[in-house]
C-alpha positions as CSV (number, residue, x, y, z in Angstrom):
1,X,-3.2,43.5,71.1
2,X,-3.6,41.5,68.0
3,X,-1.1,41.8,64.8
4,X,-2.6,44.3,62.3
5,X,-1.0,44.5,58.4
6,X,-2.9,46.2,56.5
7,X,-3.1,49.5,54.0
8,X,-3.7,52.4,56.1
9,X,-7.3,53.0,56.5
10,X,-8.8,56.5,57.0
11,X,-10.5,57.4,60.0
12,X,-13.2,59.0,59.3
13,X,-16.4,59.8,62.0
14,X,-16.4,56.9,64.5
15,X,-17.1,57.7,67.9
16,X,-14.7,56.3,70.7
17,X,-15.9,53.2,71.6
18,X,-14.5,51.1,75.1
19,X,-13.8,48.2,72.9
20,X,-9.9,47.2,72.9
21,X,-9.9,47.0,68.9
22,X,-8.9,49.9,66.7
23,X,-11.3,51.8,64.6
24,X,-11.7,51.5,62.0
25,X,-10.5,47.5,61.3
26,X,-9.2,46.1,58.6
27,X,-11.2,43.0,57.9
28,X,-9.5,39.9,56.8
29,X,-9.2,40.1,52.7
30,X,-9.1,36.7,50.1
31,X,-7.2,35.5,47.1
32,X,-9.0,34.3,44.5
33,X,-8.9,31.0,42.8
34,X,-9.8,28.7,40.1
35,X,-11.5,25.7,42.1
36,X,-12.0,24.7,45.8
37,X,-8.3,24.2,47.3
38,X,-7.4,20.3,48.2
39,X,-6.4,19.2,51.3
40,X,-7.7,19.3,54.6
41,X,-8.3,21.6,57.2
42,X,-10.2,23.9,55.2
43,X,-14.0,25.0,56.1
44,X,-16.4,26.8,53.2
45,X,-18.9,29.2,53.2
46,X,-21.2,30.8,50.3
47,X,-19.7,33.9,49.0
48,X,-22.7,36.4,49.5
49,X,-23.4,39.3,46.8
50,X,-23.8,42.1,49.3
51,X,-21.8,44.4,51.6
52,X,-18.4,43.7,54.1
53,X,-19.4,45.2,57.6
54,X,-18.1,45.2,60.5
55,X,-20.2,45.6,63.8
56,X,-18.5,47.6,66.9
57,X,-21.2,47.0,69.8
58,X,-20.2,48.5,73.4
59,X,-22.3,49.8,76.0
60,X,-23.5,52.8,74.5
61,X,-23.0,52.8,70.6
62,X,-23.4,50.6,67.3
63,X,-21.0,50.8,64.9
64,X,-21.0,49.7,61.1
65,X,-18.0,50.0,59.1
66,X,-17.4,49.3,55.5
67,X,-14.6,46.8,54.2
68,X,-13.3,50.5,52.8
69,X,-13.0,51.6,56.6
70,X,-16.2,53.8,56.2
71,X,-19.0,54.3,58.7
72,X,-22.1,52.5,57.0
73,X,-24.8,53.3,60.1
74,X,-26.3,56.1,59.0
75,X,-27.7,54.0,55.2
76,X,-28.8,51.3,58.0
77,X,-30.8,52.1,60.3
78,X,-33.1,48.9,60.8
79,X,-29.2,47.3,61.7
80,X,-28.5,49.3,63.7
81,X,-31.9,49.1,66.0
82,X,-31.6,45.7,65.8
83,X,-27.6,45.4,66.9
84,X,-28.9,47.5,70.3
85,X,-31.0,44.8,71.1
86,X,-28.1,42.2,71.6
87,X,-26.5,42.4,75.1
88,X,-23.0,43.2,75.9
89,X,-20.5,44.5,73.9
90,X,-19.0,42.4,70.6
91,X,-17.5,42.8,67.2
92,X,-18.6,41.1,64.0
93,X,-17.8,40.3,60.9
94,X,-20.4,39.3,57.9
95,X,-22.3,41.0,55.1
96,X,-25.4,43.1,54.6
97,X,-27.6,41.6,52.2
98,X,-30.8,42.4,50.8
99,X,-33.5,39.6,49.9
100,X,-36.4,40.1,47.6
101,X,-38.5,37.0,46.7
102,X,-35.6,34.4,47.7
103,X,-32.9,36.1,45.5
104,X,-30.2,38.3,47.2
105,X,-30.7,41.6,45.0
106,X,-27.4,44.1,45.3
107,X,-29.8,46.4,43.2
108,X,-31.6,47.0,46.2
109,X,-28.6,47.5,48.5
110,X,-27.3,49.7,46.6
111,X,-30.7,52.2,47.2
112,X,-29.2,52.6,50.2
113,X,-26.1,54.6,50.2
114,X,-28.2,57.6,49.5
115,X,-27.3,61.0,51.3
116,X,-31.5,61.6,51.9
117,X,-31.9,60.7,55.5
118,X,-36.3,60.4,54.4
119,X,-35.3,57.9,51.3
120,X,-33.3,55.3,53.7
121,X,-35.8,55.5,56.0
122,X,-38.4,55.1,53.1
123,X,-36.1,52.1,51.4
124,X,-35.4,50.3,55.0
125,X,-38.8,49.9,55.5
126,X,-39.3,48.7,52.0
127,X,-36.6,46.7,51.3
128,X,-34.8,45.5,54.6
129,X,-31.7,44.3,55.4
130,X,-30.3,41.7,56.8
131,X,-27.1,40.4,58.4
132,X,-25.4,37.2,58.1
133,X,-22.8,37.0,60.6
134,X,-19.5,34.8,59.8
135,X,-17.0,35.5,62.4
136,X,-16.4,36.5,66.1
137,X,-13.6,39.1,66.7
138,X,-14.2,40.5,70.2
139,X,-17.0,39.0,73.1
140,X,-16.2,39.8,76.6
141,X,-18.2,36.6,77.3
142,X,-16.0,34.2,74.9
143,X,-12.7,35.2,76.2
144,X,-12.3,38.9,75.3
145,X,-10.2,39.5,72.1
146,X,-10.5,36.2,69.5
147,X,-8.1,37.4,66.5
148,X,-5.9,35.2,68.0
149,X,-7.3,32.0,67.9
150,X,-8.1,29.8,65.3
151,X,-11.0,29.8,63.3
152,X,-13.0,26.7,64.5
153,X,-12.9,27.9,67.7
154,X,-14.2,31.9,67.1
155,X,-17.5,30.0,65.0
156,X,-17.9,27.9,67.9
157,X,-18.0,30.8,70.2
158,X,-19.8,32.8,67.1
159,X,-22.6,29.8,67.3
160,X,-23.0,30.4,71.3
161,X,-23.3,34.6,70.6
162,X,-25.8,33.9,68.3
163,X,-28.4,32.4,70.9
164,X,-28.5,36.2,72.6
165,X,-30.0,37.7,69.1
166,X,-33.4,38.3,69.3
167,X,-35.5,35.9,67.2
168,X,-37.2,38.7,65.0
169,X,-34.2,40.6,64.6
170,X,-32.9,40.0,61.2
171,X,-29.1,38.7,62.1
172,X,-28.3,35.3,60.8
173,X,-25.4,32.7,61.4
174,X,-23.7,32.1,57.7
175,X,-23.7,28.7,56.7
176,X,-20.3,27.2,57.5
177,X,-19.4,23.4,56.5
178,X,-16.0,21.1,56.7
179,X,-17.6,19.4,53.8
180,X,-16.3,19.6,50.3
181,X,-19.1,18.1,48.5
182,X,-21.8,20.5,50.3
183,X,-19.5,23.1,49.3
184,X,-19.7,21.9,45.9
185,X,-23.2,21.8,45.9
186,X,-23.5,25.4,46.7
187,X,-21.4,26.5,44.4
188,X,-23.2,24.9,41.3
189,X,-27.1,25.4,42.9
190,X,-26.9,29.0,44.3
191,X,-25.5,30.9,41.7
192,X,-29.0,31.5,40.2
193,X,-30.0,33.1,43.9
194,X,-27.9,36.2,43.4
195,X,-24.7,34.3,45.3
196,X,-20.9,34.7,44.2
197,X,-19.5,31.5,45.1
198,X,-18.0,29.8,47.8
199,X,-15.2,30.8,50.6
200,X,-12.7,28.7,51.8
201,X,-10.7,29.5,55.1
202,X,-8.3,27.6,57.2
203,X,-9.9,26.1,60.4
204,X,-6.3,26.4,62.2
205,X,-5.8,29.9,61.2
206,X,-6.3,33.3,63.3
207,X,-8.0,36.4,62.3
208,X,-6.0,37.9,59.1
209,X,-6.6,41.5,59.3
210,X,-6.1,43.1,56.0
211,X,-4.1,40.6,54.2
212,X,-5.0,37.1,52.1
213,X,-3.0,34.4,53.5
214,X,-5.7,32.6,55.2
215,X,-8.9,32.4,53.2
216,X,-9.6,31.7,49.7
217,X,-12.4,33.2,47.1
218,X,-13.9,30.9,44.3
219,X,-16.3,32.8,42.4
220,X,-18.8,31.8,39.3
221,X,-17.9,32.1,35.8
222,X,-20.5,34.6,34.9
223,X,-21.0,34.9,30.8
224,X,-23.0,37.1,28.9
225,X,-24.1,37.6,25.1
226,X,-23.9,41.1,24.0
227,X,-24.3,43.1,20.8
228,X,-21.7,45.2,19.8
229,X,-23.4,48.8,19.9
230,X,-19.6,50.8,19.4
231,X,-16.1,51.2,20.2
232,X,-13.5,53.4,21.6
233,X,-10.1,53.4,19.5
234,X,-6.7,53.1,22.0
235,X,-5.4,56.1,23.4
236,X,-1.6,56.0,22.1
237,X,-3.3,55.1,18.6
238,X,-6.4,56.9,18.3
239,X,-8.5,56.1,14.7
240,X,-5.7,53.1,13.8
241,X,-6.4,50.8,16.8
242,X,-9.5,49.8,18.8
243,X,-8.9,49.8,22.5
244,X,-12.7,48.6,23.5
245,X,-15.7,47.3,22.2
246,X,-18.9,48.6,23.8
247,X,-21.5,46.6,24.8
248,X,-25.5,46.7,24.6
249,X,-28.4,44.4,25.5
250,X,-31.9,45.3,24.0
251,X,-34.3,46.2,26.6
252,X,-38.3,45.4,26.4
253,X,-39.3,48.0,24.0
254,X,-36.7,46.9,21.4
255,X,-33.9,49.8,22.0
256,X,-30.9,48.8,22.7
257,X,-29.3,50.2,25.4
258,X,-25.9,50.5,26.2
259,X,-23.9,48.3,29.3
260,X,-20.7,48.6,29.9
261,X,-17.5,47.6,27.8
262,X,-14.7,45.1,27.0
263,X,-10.8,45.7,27.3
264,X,-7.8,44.4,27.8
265,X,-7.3,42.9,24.4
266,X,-3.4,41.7,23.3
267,X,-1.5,43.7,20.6
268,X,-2.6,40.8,18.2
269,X,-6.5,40.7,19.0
270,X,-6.6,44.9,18.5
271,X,-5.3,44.4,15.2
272,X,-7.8,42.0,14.4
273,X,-10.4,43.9,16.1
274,X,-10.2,47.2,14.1
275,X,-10.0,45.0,11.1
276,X,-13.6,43.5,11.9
277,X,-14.6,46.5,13.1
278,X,-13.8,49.4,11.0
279,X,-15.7,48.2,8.1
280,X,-18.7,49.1,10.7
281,X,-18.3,52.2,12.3
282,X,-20.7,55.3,11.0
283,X,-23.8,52.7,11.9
284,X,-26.7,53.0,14.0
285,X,-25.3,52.7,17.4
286,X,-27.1,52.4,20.4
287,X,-30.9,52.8,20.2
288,X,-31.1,53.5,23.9
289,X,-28.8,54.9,26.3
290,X,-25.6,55.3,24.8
291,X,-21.9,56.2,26.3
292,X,-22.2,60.0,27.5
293,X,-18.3,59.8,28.3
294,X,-15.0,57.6,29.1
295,X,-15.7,54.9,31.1
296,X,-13.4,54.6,34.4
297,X,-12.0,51.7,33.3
298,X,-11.4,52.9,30.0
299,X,-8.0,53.0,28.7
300,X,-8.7,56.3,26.7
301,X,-9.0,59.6,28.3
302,X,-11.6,60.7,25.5
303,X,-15.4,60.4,25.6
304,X,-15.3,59.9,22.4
305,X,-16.6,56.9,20.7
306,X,-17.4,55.3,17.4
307,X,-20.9,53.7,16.7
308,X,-21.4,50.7,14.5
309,X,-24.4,49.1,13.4
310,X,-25.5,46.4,15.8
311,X,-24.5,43.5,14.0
312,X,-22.4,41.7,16.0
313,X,-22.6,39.5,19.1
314,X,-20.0,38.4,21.4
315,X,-19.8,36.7,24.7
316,X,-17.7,37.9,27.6
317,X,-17.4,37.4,31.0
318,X,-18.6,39.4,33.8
319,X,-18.4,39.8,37.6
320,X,-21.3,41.5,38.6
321,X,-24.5,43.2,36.5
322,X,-26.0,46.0,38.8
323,X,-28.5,48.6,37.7
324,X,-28.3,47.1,33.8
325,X,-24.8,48.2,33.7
326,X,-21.8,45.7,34.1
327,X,-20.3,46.7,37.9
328,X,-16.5,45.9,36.2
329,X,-15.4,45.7,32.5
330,X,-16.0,42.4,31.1
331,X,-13.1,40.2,29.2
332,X,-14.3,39.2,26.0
333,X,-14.0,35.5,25.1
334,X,-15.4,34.9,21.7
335,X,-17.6,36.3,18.7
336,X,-21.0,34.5,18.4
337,X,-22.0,34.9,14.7
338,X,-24.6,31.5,15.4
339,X,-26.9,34.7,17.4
340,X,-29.3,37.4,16.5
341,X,-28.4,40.6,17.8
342,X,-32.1,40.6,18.8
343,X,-31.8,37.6,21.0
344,X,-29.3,39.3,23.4
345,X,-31.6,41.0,25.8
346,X,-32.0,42.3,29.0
347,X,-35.1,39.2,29.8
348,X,-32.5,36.5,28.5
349,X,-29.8,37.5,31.0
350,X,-32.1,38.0,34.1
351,X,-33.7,34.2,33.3
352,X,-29.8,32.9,33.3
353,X,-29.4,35.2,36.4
354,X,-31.5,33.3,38.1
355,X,-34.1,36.7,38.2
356,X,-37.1,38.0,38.5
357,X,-38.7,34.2,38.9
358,X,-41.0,33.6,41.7
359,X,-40.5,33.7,45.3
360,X,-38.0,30.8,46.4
361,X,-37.5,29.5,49.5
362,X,-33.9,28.1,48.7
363,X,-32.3,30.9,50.3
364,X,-35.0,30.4,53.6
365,X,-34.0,26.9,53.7
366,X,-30.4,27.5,53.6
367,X,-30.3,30.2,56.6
368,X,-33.5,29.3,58.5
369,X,-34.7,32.1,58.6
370,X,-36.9,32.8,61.3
């Protein structure tokens, strides 16, 4: 049985499956880094924007399970038809992804963890999934259990399983290369197609489950210009010290709407903060959807907030933009009094997105698709 060292996952409606792996499985996790790592022996991969599954296939079931150790099957039901039609038993690793007109759209993904049976059946028909496959954990016809061995030999037996998926069925080998300046490439031309960034993982390594030790996360330094709608003060010093500055980005009818926050200030830049900001609060706020509470990454317990008049513009950085809201609070790296308020909109930061645009067949090329 392979080593396991992880956080104790919850088991949580998984059938028993004749697969000699433990469900759920912790899949193997990443540290994150500043650039590529030097050296060799590494192999790269683009970091897709979409969801961690694994894929439990035995005789009679499919299983999907989260990265959380959750039982994703019932949002996917196209995945799931479509993992029955492979023969033999197997276990994957990859991501579920969702492309619309060449871009990967995590908007769309999201849809899906809905608890209508009638709506994911309505969405998987109108926006499908697919699955890009990265790594080989179990095939009774590679050599049974692969955790073990290194990684260049489960994608060499991941690059033989593949040849048994149907050719309509929407399961795709990942890109993988050995080549630093391909990785390179994808990292600064496929940001603007919904990816993250780029993986790197040890070719000599075996399966990590649950820990970081042997594959590395560089992601894109996402910016943003945003007006400054409000603010929350800190909770240990409520109307003497701002904690947060609220964020907003004018939508296509001129309001501007609220989308998320900035935290995490020092002593020093709180102190300067209320200074610039006190003089403002009382003003118009946000024209559009405004805060209805605290935030969950908030560091005040109170809903309360104070609005200012929409005069300033800063730029911070961001992880992810979902559903015109930032996914994560955003670390604020500088004001930008050279910028209307008016210019920061919700058009400006889809076109440096990379979104809506025209159908592009980047992503296509990338995976041939079929």
């Amino acid at each position: 049985m392979p080593r396991v060292s992880a956080p104790k996952i919850a088991e949580t409606g998984f059938p028993k499956l004749d697969i000699p792996l433990p469900l759920p499985y912790p899949p193997m996790e990443s540290r994150r880094a500043e650039q590529l790592p030097e050296g060799d022996g590494w192999v790269f991969e683009p970091k897709w924007d979409g969801f961690r599954c694994l894929v439990f296939r035995d005789d009679t079931h499919v299983v999907l399970q989260s990265k959380a150790g959750q039982p994703l099957g019932r949002y996917f039901p196209e995945l799931v038809e479509a993992f029955r039609r492979i023969r033999g038993r197997f276990v994957l690793d990859g991501e579920i992804i969702v492309v619309r007109d060449g871009h990967l759209s995590f908007d769309d993904l999201l849809q899906r963890i809905h608890p209508a049976e009638s709506r994911i059946r309505r969405l998987a028909a109108e926006t499908p999934t697919s699955y890009l496959a990265f790594d080989l954990l179990y095939d009774p016809a590679g050599g049974r259990i692969l955790t073990e061995r290194p990684l260049r030999d489960r994608r060499a037996r991941l690059e033989v399983f593949m040849e048994r998926v149907p050719e309509d069925a929407a399961i795709y080998l990942s890109p993988s290369t050995g080549s630093r300046a391909t990785a390179r490439q994808w990292f600064t031309t496929l940001g603007g197609l919904g990816f993250d960034g780029v993986m790197a993982k040890r070719a000599d390594e075996r399966y990590h489950p649950g820990d970081r030790d042997a594959m590395v996360k560089v992601k894109h330094l996402k910016t943003a210009d945003c007006v400054v709608g409000g603010f929350r003060w800190t909770e240990k010093k409520p109307g003497v010290e701002v904690g947060s500055l609220l964020l907003g980005l004018y939508d296509a009818d001129g309001l501007l709407q609220h989308v998320g926050h900035a935290a995490s200030f020092t002593k020093e830049q709180r102190r300067e903060l209320t200074k610039t900001m006190e003089p403002l609060k009382g003003g118009a706020g946000f024209s559009g959807r405004a805060p209805g509470g605290p935030s969950r990454w908030s560091t005040t317990r109170t809903g309360e907030w104070e609005p200012v008049d929409p005069r300033l513009v800063c730029e911070v950085q961001y992880d992810y933009f979902t559903r015109e809201r930032f996914r994560h609070g955003t670390k604020f790296l500088r004001w930008r009094p050279d910028k209307k308020p008016t210019m920061c909109t919700f058009e400006a930061l889809n076109a440096e997105r990379g979104l809506p645009g025209k159908k592009n067949r980047a992503l296509d090329d990338l995976l041939k698709l079929r």
